[in-house]
gemmi code that builds the backbone of each chain (N, CA, C; Angstrom):
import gemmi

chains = {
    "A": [
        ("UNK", (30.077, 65.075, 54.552), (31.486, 64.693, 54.500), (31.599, 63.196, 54.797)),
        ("UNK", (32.364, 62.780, 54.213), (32.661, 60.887, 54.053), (33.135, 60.766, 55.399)),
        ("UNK", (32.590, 59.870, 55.943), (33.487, 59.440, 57.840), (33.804, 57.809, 57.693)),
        ("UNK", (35.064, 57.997, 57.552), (35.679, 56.492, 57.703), (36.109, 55.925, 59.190)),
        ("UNK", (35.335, 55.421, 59.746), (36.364, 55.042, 61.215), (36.918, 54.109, 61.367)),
        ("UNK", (38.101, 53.910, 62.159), (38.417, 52.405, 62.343), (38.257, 52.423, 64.236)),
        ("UNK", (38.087, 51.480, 64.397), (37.742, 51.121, 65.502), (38.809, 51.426, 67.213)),
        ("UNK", (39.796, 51.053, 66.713), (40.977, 51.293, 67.842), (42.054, 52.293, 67.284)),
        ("UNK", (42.719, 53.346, 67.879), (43.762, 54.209, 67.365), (44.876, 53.416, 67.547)),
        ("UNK", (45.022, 52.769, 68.444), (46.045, 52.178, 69.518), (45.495, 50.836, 70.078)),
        ("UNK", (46.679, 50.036, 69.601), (46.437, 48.263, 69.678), (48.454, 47.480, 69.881)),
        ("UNK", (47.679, 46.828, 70.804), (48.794, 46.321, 71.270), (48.390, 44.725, 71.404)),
        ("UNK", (49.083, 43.994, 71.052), (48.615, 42.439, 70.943), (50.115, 41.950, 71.094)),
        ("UNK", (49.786, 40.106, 71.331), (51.350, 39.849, 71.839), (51.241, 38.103, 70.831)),
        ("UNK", (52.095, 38.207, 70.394), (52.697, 36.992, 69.020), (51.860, 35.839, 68.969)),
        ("UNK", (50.943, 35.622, 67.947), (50.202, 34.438, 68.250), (48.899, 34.481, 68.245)),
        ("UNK", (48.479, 36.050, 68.513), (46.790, 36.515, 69.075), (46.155, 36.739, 67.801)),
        ("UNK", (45.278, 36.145, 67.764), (44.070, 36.390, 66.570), (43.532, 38.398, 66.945)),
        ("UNK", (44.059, 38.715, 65.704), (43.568, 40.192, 65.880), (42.670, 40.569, 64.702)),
        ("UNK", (41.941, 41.737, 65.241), (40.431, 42.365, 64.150), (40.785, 43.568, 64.285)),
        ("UNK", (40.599, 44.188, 63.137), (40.707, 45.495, 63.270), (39.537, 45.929, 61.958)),
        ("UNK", (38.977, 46.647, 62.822), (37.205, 46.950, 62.362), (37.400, 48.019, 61.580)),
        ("UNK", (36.476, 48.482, 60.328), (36.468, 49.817, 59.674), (35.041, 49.901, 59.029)),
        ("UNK", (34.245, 50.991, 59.595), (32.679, 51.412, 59.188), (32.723, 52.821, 58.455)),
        ("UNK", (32.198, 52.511, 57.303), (31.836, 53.788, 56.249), (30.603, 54.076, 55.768)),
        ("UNK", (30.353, 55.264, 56.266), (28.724, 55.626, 56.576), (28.351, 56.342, 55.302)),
        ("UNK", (28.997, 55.985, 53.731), (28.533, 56.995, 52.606), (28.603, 56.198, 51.338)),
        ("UNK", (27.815, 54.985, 51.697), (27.089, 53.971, 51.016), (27.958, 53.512, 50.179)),
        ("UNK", (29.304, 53.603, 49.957), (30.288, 53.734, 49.205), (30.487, 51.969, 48.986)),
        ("UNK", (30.936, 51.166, 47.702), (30.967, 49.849, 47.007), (32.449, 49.397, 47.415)),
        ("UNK", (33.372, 50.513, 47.392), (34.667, 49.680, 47.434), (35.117, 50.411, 48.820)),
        ("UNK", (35.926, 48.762, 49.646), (36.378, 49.638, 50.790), (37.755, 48.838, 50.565)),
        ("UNK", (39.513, 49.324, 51.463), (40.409, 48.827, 51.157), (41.034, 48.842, 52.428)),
        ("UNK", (41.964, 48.005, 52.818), (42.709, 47.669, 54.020), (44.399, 48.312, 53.127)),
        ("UNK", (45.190, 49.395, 53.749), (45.990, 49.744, 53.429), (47.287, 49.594, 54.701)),
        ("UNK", (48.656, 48.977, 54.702), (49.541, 49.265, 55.750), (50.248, 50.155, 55.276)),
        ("UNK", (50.687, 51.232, 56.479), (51.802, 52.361, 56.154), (52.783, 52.050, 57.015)),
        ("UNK", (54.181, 51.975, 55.842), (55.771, 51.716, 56.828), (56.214, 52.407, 56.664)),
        ("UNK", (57.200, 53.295, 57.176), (58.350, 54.583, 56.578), (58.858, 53.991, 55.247)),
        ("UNK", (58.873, 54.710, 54.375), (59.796, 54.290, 53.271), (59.315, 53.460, 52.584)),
        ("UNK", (58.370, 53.040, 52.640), (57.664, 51.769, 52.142), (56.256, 52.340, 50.932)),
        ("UNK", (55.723, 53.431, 51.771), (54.500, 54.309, 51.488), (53.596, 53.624, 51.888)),
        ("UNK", (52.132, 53.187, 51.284), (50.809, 52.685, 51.605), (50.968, 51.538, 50.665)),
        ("UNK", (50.697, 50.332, 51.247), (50.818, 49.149, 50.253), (49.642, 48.301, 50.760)),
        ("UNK", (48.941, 47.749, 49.869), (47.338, 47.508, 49.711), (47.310, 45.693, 49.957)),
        ("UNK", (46.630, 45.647, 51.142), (46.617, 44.150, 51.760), (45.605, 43.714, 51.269)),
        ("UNK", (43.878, 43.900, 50.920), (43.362, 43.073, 50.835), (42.426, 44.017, 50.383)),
        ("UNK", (41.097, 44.128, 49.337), (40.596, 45.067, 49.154), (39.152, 44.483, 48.762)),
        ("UNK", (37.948, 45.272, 48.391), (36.324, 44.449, 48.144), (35.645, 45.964, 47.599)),
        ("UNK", (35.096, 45.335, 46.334), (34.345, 45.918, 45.712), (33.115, 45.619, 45.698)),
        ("UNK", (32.509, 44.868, 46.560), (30.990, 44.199, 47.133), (30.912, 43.712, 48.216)),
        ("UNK", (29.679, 44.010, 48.764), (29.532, 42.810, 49.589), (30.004, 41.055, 49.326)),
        ("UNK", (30.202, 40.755, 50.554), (30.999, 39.675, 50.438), (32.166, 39.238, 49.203)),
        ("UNK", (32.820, 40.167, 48.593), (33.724, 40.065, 47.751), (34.788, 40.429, 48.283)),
        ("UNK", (35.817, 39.768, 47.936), (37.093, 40.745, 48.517), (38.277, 40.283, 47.151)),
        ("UNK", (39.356, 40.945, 47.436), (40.302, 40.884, 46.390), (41.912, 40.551, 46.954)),
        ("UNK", (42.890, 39.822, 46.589), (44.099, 39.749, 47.310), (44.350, 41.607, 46.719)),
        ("UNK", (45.238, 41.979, 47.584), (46.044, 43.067, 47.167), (47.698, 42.616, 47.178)),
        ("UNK", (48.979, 43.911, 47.295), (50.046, 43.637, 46.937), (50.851, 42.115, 48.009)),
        ("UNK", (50.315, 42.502, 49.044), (50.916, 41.775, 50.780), (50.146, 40.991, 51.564)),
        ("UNK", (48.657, 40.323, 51.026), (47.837, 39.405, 51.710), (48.502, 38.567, 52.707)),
        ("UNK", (49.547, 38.013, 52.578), (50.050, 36.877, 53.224), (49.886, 37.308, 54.981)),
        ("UNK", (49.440, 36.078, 55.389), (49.141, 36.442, 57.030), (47.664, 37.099, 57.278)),
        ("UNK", (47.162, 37.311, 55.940), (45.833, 39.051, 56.810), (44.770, 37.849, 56.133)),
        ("UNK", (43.475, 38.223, 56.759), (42.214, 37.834, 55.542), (41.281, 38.671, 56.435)),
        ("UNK", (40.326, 38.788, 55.424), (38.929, 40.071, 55.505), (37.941, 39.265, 55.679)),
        ("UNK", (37.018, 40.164, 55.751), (35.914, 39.893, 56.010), (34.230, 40.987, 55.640)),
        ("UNK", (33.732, 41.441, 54.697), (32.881, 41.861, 54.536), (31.418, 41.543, 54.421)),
        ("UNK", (30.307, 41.344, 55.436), (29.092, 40.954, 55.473), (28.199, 41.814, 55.090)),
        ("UNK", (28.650, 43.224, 55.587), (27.644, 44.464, 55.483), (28.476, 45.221, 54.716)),
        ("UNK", (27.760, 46.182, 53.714), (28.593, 47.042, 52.958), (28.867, 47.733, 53.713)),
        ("UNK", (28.475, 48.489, 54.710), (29.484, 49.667, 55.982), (30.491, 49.139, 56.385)),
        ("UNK", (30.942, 47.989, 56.543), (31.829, 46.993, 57.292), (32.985, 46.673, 56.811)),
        ("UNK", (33.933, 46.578, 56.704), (35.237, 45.634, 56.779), (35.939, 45.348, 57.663)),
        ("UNK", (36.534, 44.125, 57.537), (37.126, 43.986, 58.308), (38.944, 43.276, 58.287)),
        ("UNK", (39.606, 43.812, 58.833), (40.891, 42.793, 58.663), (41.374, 42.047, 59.712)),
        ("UNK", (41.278, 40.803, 59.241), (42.177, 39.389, 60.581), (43.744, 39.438, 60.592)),
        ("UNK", (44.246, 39.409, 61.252), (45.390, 38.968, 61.253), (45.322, 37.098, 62.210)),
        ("UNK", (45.557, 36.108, 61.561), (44.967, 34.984, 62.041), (45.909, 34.715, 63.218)),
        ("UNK", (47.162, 34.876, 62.871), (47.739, 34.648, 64.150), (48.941, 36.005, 63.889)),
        ("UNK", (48.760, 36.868, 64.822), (50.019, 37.735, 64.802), (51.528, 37.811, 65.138)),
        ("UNK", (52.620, 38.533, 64.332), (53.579, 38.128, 64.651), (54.325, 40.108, 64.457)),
        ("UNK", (55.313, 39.915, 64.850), (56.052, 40.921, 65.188), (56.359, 41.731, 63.934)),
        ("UNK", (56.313, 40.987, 63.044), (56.955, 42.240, 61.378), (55.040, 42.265, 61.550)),
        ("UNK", (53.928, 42.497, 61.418), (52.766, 42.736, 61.017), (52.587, 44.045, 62.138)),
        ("UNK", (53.964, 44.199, 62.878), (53.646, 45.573, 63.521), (53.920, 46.833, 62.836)),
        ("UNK", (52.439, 47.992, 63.113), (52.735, 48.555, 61.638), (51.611, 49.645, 61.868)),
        ("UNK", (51.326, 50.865, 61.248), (50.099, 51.384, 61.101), (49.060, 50.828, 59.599)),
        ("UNK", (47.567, 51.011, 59.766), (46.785, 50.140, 59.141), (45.999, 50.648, 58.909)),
        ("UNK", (45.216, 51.394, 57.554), (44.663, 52.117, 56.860), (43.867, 51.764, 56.705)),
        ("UNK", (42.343, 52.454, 56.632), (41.252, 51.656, 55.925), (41.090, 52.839, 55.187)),
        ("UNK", (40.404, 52.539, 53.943), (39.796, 53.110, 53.015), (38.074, 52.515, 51.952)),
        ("UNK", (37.812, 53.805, 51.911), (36.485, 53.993, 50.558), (36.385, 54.698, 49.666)),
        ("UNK", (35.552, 54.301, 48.722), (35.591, 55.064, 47.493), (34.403, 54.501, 46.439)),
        ("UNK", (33.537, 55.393, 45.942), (32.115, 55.122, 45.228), (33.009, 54.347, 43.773)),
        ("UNK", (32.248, 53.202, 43.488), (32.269, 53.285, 42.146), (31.798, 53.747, 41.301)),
        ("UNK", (32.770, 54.065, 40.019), (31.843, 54.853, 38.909), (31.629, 53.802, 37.912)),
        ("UNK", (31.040, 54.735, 37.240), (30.455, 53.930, 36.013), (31.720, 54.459, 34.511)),
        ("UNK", (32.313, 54.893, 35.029), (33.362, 55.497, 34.078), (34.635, 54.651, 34.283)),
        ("UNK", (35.812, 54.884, 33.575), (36.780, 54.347, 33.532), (37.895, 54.889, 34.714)),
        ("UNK", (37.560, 56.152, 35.088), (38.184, 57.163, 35.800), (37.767, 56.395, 37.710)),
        ("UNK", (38.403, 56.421, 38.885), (38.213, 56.165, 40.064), (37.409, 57.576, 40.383)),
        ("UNK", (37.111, 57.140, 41.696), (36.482, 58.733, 42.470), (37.298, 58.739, 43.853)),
        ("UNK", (37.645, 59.597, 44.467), (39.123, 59.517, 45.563), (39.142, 58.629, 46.759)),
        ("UNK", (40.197, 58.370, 47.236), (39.772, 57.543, 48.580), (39.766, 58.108, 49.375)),
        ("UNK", (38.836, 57.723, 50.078), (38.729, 58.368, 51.760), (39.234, 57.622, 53.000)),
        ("UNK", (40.594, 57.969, 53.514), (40.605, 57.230, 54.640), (40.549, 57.501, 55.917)),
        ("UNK", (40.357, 56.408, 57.281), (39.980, 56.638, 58.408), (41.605, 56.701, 59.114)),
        ("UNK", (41.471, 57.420, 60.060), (42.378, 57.965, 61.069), (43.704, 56.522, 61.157)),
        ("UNK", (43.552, 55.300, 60.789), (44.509, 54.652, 60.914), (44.758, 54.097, 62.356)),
        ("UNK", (44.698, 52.776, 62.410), (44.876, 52.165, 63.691), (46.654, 51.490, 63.790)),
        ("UNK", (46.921, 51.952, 64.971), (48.795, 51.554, 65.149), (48.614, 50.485, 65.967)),
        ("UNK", (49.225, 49.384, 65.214), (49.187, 48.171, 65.723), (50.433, 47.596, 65.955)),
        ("UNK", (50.909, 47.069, 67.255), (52.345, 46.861, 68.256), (52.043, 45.539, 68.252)),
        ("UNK", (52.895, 44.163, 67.945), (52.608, 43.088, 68.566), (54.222, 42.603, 68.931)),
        ("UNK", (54.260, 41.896, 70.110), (54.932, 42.040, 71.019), (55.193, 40.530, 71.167)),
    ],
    "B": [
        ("UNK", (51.932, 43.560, 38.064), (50.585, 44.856, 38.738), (52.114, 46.251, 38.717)),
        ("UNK", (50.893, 47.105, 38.888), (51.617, 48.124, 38.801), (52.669, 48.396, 39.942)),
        ("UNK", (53.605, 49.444, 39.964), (54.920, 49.663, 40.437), (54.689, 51.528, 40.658)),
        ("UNK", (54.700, 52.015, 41.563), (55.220, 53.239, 41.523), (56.170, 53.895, 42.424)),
        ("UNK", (57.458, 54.568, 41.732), (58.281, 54.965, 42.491), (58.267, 56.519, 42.470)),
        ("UNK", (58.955, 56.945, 44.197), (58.398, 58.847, 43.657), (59.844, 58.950, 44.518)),
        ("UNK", (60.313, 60.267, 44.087), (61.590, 60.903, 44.893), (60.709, 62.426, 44.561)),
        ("UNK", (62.317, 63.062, 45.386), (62.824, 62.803, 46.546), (62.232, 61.747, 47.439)),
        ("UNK", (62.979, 61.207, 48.526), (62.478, 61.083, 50.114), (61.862, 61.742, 50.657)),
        ("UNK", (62.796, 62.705, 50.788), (62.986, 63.949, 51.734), (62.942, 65.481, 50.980)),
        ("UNK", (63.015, 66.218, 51.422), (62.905, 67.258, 50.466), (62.989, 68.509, 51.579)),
        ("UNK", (63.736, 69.429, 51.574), (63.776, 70.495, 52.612), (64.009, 71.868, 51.622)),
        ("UNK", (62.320, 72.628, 52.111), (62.588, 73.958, 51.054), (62.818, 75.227, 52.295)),
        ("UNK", (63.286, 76.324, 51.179), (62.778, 77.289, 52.341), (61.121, 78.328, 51.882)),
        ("UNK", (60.884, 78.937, 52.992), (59.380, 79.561, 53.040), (59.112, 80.707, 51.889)),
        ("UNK", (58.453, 79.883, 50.855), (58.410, 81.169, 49.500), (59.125, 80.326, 48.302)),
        ("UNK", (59.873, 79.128, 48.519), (60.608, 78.696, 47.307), (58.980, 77.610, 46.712)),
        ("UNK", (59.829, 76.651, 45.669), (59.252, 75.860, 45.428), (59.673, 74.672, 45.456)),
        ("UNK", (58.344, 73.794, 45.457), (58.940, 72.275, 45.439), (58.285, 71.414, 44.389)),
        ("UNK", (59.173, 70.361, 43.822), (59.067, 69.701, 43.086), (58.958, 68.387, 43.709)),
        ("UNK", (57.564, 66.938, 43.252), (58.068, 65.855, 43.804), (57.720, 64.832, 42.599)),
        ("UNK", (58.460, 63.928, 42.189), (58.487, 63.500, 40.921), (57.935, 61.581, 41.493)),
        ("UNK", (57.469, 61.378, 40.335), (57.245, 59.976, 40.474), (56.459, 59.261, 38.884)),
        ("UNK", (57.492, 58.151, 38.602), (57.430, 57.203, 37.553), (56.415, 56.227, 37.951)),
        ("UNK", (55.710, 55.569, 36.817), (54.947, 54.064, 36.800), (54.892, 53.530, 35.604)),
        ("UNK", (54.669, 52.307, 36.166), (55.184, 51.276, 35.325), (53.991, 51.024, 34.406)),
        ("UNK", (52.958, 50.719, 34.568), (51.973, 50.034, 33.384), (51.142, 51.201, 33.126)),
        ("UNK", (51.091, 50.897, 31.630), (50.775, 52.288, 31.110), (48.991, 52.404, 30.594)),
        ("UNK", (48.309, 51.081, 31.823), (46.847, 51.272, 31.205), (46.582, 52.172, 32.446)),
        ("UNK", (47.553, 52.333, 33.472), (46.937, 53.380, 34.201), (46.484, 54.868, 33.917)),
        ("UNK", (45.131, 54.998, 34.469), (44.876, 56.120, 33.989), (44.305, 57.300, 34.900)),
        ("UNK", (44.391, 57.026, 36.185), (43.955, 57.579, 37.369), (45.074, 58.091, 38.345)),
        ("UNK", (45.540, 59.819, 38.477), (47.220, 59.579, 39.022), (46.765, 60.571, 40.410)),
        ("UNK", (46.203, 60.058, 41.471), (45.917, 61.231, 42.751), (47.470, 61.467, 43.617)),
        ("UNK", (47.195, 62.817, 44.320), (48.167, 62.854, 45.352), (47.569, 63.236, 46.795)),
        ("UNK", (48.234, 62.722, 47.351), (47.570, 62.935, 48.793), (49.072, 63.538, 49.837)),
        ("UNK", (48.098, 64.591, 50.535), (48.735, 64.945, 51.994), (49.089, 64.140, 52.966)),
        ("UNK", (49.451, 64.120, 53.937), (49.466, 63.290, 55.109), (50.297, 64.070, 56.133)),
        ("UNK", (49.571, 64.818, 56.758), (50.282, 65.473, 58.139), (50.378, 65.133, 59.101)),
        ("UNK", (51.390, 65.122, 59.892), (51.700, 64.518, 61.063), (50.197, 64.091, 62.229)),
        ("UNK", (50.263, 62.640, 62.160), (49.159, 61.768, 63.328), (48.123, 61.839, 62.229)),
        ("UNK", (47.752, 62.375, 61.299), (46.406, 62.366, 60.809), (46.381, 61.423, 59.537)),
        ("UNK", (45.147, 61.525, 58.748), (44.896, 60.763, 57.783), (45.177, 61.024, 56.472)),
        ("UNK", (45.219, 60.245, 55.476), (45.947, 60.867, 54.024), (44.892, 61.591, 53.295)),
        ("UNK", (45.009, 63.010, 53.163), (43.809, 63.218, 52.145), (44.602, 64.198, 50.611)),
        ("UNK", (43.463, 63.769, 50.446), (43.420, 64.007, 48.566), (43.386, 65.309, 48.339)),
        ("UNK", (44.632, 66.064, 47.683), (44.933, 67.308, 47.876), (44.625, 67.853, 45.996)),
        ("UNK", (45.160, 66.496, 45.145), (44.387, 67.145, 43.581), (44.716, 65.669, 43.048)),
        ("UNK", (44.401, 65.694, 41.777), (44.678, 64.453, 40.996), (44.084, 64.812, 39.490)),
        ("UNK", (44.527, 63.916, 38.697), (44.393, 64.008, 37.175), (43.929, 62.559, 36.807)),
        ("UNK", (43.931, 63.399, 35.226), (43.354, 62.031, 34.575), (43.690, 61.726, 33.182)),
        ("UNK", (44.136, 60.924, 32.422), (44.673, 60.943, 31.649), (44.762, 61.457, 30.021)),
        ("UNK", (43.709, 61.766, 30.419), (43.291, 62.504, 28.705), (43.643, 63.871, 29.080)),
        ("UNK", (44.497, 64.370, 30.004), (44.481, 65.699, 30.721), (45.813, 65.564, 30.813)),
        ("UNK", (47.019, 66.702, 30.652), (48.217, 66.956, 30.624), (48.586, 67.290, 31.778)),
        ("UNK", (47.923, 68.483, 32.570), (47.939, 69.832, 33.379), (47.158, 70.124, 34.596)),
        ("UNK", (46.799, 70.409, 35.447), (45.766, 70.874, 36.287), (46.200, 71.648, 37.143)),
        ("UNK", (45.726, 72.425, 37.435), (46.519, 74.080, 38.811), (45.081, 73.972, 39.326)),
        ("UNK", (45.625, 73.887, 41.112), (44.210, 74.444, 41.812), (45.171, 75.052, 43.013)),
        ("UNK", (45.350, 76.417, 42.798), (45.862, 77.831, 43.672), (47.187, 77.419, 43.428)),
        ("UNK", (47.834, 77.242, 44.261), (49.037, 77.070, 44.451), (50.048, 75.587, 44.319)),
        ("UNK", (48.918, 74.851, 43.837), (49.843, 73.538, 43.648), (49.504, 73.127, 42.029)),
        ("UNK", (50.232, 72.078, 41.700), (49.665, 71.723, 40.369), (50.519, 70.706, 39.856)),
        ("UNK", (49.653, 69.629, 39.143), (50.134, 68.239, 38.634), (50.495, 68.358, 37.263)),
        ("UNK", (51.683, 67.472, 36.595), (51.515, 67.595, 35.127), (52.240, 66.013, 34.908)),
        ("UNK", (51.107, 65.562, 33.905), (51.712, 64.295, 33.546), (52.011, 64.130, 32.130)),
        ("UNK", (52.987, 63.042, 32.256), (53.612, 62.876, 30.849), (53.234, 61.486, 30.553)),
        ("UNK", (52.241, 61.176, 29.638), (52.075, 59.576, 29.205), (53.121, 58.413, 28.985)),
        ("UNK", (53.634, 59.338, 27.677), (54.512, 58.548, 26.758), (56.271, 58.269, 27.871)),
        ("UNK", (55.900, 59.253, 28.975), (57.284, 58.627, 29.464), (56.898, 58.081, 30.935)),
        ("UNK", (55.623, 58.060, 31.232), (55.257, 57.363, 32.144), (55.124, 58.399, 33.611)),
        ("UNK", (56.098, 59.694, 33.804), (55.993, 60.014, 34.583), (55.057, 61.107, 34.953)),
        ("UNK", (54.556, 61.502, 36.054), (53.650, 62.920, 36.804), (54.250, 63.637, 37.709)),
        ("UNK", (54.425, 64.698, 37.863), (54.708, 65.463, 39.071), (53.930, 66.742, 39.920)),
        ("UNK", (54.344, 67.047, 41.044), (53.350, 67.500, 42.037), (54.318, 69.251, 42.301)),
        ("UNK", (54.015, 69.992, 41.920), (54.513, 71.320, 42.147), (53.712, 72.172, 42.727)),
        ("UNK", (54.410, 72.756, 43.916), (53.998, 73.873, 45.289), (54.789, 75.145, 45.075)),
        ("UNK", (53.934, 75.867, 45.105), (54.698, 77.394, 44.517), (54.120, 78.070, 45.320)),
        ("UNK", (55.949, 78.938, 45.976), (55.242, 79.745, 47.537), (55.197, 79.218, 48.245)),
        ("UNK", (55.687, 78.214, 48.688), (55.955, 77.334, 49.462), (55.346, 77.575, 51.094)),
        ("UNK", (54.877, 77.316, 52.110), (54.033, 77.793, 53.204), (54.391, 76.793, 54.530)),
        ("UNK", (55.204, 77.180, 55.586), (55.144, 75.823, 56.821), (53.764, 74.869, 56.825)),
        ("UNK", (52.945, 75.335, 56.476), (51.701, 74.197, 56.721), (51.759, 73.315, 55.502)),
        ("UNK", (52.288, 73.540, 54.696), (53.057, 72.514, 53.475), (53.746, 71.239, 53.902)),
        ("UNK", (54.016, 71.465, 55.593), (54.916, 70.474, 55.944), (54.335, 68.884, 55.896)),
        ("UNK", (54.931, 68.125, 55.086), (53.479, 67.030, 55.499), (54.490, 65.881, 54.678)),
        ("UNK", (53.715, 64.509, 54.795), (54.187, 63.503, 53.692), (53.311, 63.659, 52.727)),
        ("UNK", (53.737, 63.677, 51.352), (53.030, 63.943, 50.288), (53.389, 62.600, 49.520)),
        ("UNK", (52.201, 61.191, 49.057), (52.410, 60.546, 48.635), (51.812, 60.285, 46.760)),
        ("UNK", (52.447, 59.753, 46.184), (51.553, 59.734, 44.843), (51.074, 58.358, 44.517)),
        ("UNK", (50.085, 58.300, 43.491), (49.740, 56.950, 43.541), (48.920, 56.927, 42.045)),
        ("UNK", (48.728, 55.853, 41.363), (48.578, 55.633, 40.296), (47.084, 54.180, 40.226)),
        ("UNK", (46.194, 54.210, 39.110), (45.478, 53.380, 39.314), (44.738, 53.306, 37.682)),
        ("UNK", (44.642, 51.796, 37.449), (44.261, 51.310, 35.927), (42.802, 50.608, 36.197)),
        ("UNK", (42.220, 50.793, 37.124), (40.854, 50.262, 37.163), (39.912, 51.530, 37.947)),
        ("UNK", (38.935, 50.959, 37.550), (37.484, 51.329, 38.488), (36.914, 51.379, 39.482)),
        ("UNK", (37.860, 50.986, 39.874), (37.398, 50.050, 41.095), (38.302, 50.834, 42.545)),
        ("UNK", (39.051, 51.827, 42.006), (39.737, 52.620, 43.625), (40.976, 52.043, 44.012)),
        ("UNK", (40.972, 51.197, 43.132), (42.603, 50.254, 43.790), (43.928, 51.282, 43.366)),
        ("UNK", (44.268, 51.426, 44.218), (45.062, 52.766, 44.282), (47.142, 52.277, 44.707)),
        ("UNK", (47.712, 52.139, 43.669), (49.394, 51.443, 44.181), (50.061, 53.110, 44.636)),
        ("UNK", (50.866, 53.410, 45.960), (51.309, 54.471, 46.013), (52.725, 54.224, 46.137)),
        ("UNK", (53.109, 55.518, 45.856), (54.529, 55.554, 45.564), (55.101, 55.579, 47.535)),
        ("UNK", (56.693, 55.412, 47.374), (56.789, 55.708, 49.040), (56.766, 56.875, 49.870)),
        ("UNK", (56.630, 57.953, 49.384), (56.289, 58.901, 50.025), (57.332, 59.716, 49.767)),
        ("UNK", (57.189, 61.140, 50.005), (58.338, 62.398, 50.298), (57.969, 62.932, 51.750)),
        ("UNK", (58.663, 62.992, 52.441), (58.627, 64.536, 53.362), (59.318, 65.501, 52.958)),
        ("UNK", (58.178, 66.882, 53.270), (58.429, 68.106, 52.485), (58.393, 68.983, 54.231)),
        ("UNK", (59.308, 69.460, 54.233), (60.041, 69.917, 55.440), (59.829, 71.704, 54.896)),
        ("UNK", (59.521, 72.571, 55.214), (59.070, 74.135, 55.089), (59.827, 74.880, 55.839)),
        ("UNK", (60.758, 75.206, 55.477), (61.493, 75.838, 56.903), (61.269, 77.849, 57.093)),
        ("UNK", (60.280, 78.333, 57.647), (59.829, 79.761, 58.080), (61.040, 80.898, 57.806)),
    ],
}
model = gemmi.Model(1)
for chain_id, residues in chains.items():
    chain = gemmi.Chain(chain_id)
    for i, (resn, *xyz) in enumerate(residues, 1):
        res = gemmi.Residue()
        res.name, res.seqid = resn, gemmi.SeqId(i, " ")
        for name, pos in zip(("N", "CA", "C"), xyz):
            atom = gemmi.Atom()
            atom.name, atom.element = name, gemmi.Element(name[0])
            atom.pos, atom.b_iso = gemmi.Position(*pos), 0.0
            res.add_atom(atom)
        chain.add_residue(res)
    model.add_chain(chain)
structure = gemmi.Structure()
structure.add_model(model)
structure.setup_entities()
């Protein structure tokens, strides 16, 4: 079974603080994705990488940047945090195919992030 | 880039009916349409999905049907069950690559 983790469930930071929020995927998988969830909003895609050291803007980059060294790894910065970037924060994976078709995403438990 | 919108919001059935949750998109090289669960505190998982050379798909009690030419797919629960209760989001995708745009979500409320 695919295990996505992210690192903290629960994060609290205060306006200004350089924040990381870690995500390791142990099923060798090529593409991993940084997703935020708002009520009403649904899942909207911040920053995403289909390789090592590749990454991609997604819909809402502004404020976030990644970081991928190791394919198990991603990571998302928030460089300096501010109060609307409070939010829950999705990571996701998913194998590439060789087809035109995706293969599903798998995501980790979601870290809730408060900045204050 | 793509756009997807889904209704209801909200949606309140009773135990045994059915539910319907509808959702439009915009660019039509998409060809990848999943739906995912999401139950309260937990993570979103992938409950069925289609593909575009495919109209139809039933697996037990739920089932997707998409329409190309008018852009839209929908997600139907028959028999409806309290553990149904969940956010059910849809989402649409024109590459290879997993990049996945989702619609904003429904809550589907089951009432016993």
């Amino acid at each position: 079974d695919v295990k996505v983790t992210q690192s903290s469930r629960y994060l609290v930071k205060r306006t200004g603080e350089k924040v990381f929020l870690e995500c390791v995927q142990d099923m060798d998988h090529e593409n991993m994705f940084w997703y935020r969830q708002d009520p009403g909003l649904g899942l909207r895609l911040i920053y995403f990488s289909y390789d090592v050291k590749m990454k991609e803007k997604g819909d809402i980059p502004e404020g976030y940047s990644v970081s991928r060294e190791k394919k198990e790894r991603f990571s998302l910065i928030l460089e300096s945090a501010s109060t609307n970037q409070t939010s829950m924060y999705l990571c996701a994976s998913s194998s590439h195919t060789a087809s035109s078709y995706n293969s599903p995403l798998h995501f980790g438990n979601g870290t809730r992030l408060t900045v204050t | 880039g793509e756009n997807v919108e889904q209704h209801p919001s909200t949606l309140s059935v009773q135990e045994g009916d059915s539910a319907v949750i509808k959702c439009t998109y915009s660019d039509s090289a998409s060809n990848y349409f999943p739906w995912y669960k999401q139950e309260l505190g937990k993570r979103p998982q992938l409950i069925i999905d289609i593909r575009s050379n495919v109209g139809e798909k039933k697996d037990q009690r739920i089932a997707v049907t998409l329409n190309k030419t008018a852009k839209h797919f929908s997600l139907h629960i028959t028999e409806t069950q309290p553990e149904d209760s969940a956010v059910y989001f849809c989402a649409a995708s024109e590459t290879n690559y997993g990049k996945l745009t989702f619609g904003q979500g429904t809550i589907l409320t089951v009432h016993p």
